[in-house]
VMD Tcl script that draws the C-alpha trace (Angstrom):
set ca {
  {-13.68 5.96 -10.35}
  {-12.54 3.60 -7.30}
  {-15.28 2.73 -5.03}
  {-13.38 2.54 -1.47}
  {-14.38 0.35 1.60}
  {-13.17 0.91 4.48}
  {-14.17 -1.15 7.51}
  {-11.31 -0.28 10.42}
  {-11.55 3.21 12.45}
  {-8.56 4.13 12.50}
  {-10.02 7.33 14.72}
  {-7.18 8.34 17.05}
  {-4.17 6.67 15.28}
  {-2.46 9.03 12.57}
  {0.28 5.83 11.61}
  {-3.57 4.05 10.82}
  {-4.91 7.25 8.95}
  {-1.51 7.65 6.74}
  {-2.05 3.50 5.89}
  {-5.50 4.11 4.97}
  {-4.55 7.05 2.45}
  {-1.42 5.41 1.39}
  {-3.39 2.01 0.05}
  {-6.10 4.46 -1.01}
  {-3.54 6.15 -3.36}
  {-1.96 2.88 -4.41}
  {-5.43 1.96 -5.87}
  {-5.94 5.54 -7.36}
  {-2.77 5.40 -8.71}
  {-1.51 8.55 -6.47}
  {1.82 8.34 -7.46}
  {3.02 11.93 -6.33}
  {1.56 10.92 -2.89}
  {3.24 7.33 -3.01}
  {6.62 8.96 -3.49}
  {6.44 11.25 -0.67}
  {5.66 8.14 1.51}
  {8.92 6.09 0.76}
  {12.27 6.47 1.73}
  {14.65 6.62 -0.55}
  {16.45 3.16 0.33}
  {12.91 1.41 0.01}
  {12.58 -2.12 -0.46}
  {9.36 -3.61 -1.83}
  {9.57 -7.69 -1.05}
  {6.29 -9.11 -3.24}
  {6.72 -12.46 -1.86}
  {6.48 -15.32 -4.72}
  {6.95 -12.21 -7.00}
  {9.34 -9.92 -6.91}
  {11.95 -7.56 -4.77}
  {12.11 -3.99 -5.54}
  {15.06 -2.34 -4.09}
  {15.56 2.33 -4.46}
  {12.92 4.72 -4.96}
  {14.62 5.19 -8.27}
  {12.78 1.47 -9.12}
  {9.94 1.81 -6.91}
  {8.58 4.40 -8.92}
  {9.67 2.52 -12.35}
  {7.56 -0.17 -11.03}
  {4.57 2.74 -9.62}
  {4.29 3.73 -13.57}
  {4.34 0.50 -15.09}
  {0.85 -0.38 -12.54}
  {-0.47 2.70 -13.37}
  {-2.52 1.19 -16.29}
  {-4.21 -1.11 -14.50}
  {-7.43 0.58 -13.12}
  {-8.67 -0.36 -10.07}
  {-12.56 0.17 -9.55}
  {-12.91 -0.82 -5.60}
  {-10.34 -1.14 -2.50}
  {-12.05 -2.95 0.65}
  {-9.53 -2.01 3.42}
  {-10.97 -5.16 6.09}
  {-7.65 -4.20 8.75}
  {-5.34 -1.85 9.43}
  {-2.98 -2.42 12.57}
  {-0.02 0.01 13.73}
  {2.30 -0.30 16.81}
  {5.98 1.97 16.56}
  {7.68 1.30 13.60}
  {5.27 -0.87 11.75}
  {2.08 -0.96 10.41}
  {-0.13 -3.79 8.51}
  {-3.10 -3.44 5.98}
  {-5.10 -6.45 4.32}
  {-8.11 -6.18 2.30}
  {-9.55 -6.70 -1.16}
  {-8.62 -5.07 -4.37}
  {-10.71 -5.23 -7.71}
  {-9.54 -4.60 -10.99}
  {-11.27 -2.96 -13.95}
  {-10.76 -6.72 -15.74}
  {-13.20 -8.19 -12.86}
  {-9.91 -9.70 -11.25}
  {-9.65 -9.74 -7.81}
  {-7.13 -9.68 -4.95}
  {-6.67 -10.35 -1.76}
  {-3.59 -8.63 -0.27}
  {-1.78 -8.24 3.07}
  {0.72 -5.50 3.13}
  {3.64 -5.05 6.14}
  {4.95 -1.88 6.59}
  {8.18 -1.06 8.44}
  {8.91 3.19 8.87}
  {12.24 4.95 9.13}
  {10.69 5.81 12.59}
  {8.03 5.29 15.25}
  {6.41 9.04 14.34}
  {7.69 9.77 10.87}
  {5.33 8.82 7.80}
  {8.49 7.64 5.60}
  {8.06 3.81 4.71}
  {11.50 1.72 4.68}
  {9.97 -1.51 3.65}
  {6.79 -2.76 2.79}
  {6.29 -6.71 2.08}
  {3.30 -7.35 0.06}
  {1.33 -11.22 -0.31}
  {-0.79 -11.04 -2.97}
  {-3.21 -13.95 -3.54}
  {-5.81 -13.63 -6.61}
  {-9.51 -14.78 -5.09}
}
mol new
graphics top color blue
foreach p $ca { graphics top sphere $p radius 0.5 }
foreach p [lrange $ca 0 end-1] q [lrange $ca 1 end] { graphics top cylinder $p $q radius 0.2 }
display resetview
């Protein structure tokens, strides 16, 4: 089971809420919920990594994560203003690893939930 931490209130904001859940079912491993998120013409930019381009390869990429278990997701910010949004926290893996992230989040629109692009900087700690 993932143990989740969540320090920002992201109260009155739904763009905020639908971050919060959407990293929360990244570290689940949520994939039906991940899917409905993203657009189809997605593109995932893991800086010093990789570039993930389609929802076709998105998802390829979703299922290949999927055995990595996560046991606790410390969401430390979550910011949203029109079309973007921005998460960073600390993920831990089942191995003991663990991961800082910052995640940028650009939607099809200001008031849809449909991610277009996400950049992701991953930094193991």
């Amino acid at each position: 089971m993932t143990k989740i931490i969540s320090t920002p209130n992201c109260g009155n904001s739904p763009k905020m809420q639908f971050i919060k859940e959407f990293n929360i079912a990244f570290a689940k491993g949520d994939v039906p919920f991940i899917i409905e998120s993203i657009a189809d013409n997605i593109v995932w930019d893991i800086i010093s990594s990789k570039k993930i381009e389609g929802k076709e390869n998105f998802v390829k990429a979703l299922n290949k994560m999927k055995s990595i278990q996560t046991t606790e997701l410390k969401l430390e910010q979550i910011l949203s203003h029109g079309k973007q949004a921005a998460a960073n926290g600390i993920i831990t893996l089942e191995s003991g690893k663990k991961y800082a992230f910052s995640d940028f989040y650009l939607f099809k629109s200001a008031k849809g939930a449909q991610i277009q692009s996400l950049t992701s900087y991953v930094i193991e700690v």
